[in-house]
C-alpha positions as CSV (number, residue, x, y, z in Angstrom):
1,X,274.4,112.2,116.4
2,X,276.2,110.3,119.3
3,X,275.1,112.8,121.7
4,X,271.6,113.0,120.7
5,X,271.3,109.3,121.2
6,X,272.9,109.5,124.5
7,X,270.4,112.0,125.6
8,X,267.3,110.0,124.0
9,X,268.6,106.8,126.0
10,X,268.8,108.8,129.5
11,X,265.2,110.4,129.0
12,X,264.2,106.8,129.0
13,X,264.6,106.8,132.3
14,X,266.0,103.4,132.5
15,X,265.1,101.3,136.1
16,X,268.7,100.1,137.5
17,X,268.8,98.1,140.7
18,X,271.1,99.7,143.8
19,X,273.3,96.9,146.1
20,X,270.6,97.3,148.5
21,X,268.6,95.9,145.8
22,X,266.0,98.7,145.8
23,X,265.2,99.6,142.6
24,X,266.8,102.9,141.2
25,X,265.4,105.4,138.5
26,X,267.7,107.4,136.1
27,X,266.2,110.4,135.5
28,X,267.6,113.2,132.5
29,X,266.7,116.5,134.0
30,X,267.1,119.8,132.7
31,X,266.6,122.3,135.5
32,X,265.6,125.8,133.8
33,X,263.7,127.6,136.3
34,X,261.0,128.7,134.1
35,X,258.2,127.2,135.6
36,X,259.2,129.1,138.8
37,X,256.1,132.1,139.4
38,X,256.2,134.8,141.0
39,X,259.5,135.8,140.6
40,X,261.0,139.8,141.4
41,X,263.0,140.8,138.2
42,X,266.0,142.0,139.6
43,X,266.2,139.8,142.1
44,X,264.0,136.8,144.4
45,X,264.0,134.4,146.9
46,X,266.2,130.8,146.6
47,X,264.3,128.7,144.6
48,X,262.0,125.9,145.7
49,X,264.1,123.2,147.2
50,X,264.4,120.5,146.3
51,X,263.7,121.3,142.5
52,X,264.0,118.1,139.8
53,X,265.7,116.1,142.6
54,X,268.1,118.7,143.5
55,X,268.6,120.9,146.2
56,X,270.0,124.7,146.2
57,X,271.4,126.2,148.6
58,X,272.7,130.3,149.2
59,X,271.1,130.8,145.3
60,X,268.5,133.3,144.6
61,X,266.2,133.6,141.4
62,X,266.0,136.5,139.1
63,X,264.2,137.4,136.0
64,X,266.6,139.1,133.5
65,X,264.8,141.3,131.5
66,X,265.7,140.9,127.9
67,X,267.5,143.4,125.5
68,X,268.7,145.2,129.1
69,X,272.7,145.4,130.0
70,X,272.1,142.8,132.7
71,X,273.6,139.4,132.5
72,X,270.9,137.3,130.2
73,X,269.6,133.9,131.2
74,X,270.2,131.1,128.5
75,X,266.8,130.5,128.5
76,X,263.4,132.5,129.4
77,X,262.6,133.7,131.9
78,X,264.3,133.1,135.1
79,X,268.0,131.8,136.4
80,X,269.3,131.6,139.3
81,X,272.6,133.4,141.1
82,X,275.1,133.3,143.9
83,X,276.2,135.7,145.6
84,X,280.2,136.9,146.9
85,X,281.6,139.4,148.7
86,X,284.8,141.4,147.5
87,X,286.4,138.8,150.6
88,X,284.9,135.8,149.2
89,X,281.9,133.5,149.3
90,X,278.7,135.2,151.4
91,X,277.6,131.8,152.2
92,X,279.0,128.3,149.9
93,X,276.4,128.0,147.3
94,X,275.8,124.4,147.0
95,X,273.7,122.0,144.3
96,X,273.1,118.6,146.1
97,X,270.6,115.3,146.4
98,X,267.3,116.1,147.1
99,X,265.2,113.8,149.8
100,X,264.5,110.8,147.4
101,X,267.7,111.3,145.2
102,X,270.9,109.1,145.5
103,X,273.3,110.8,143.4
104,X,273.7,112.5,140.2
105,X,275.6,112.6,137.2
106,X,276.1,116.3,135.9
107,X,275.9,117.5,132.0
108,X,276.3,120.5,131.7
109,X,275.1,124.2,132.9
110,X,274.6,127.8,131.8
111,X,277.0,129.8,133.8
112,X,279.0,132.9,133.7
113,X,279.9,136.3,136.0
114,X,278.5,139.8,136.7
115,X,279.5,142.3,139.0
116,X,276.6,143.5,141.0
117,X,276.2,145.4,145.2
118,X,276.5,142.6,147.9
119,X,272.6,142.0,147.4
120,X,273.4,140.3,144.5
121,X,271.2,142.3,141.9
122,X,271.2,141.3,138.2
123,X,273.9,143.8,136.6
124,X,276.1,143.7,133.5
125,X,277.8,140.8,132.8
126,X,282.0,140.1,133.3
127,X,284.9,137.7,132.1
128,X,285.2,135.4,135.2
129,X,287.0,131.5,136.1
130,X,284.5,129.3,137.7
131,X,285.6,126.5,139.1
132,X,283.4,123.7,139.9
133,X,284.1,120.4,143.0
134,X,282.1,117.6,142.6
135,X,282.2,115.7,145.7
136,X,281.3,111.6,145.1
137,X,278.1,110.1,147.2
138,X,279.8,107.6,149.9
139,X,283.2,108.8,149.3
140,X,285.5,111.5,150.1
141,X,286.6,111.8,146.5
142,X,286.3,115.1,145.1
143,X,286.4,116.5,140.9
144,X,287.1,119.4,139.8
145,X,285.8,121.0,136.2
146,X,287.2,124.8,135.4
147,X,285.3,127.3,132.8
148,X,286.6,130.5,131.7
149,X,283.5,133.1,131.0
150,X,284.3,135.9,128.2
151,X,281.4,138.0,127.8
152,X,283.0,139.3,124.3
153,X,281.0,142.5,125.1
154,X,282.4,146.4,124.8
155,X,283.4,147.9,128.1
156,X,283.6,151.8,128.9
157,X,286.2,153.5,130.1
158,X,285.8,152.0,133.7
159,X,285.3,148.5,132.8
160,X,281.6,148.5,132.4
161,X,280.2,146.0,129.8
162,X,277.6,148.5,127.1
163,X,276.4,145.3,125.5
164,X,273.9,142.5,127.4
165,X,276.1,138.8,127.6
166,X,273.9,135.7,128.3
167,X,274.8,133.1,130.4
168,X,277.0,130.3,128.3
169,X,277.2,126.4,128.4
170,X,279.7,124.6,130.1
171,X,279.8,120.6,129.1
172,X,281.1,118.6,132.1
173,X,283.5,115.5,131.7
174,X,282.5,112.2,132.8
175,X,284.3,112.4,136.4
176,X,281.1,114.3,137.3
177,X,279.0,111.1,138.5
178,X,277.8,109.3,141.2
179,X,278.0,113.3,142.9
180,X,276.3,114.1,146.2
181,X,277.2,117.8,145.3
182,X,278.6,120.4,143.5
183,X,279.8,123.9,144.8
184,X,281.1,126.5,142.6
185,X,283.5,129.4,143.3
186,X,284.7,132.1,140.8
187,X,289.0,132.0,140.8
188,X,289.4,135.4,139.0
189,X,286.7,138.1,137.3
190,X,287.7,141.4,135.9
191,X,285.6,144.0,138.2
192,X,284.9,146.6,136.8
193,X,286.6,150.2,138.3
194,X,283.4,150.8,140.3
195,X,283.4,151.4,144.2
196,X,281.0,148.8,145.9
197,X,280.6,146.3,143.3
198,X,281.5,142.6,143.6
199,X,281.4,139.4,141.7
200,X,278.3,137.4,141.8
201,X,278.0,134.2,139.4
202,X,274.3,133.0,137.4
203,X,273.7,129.8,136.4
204,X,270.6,128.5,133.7
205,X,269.6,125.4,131.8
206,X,271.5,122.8,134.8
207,X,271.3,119.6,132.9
208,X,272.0,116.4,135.0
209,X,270.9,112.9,135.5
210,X,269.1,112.0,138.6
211,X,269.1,109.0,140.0
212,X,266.6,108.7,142.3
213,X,264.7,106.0,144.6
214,X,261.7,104.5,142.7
215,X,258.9,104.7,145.6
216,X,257.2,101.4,146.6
């Protein structure tokens, strides 16, 4: 009940004003990438940027389709990944203030692993560690928030999940306000025994609090 009221307060929206004494607008978000058209099933473009008062960068969108072995989004129809490497990151996916945005305080997010070629296609889904560093606006102070993925699914004899695993929440702690960014990594995933795949993480539902610059 706690929680529901918190949530009801924040989608108020309540008007705070900033030292600079321009007025600043707390906005609850909840980015879920569903309105996004257009999008190739097994795997798009980056998403608009900035979307809900956040930026993404090195993410692309997909469209999971349901009932099939690929990792599933926490909600229909679209969610978004980033891709590795067997060496490590392609390039350090980032979520971060948009143009009008001064910070934001994150909630929570959909996340979880699958092992997939280096293009990053949607493929079955795999126990990871996902690590996330939120880095403070104004500050060098940095946070960190871990989440262990299981996908609870059946594997065949080389590792490869037979069942479809969605996506699965992750609740941040507090420490994760007043953030200019977060950048996830995966720490550990069991690949499958399969030449040529790697580890890619997907992400749904990102539920935050923006607090943005009310315009004049």
């Amino acid at each position: 009940m706690l929680s529901r009221l918190i949530v009801a307060f924040l989608a108020a929206a309540a008007s705070v004003q900033s030292s600079s004494g321009n007025e600043i607008q707390a906005l609850s978000q909840v980015a879920t990438f569903d309105d996004i058209a257009g999008v190739n099933p097994v795997l798009g473009f980056a998403p608009p940027t900035p979307y809900k008062h956040l930026t993404y960068t090195a993410f692309g969108l997909g469209a999971p389709a349901p009932g099939s072995l690929t990792i599933q989004a926490s909600s229909p129809d679209n969610a978004v990944f980033a891709p590795y490497i067997t060496t490590g990151l392609l390039t350090q996916p980032a979520i971060g203030t948009g143009k009008d945005t001064l910070s934001f305080d994150m909630k929570s997010i959909a996340n979880g692993c699958y092992a997939a070629t280096e293009n990053g296609a949607l493929a079955p889904a795999i126990d990871c560690t996902i690590r996330y560093t939120g880095f403070k606006a104004g500050s060098e102070e940095k946070v960190t928030h871990d989440y262990v993925y299981e996908t609870c699914a059946v594997l065949d004899i080389l590792g490869v999940a037979l069942q479809s695993a969605q996506v699965k929440t992750t609740r941040f702690p507090p420490s994760f306000s007043n953030l200019e960014r977060i950048e996830p990594e995966v720490l550990t995933a069991a690949l499958p025994a399969v030449q040529g795949v790697t580890v890619q993480m997907a992400f749904d539902d990102v539920a935050y609090v923006a607090n943005v610059q009310k315009a004049e």
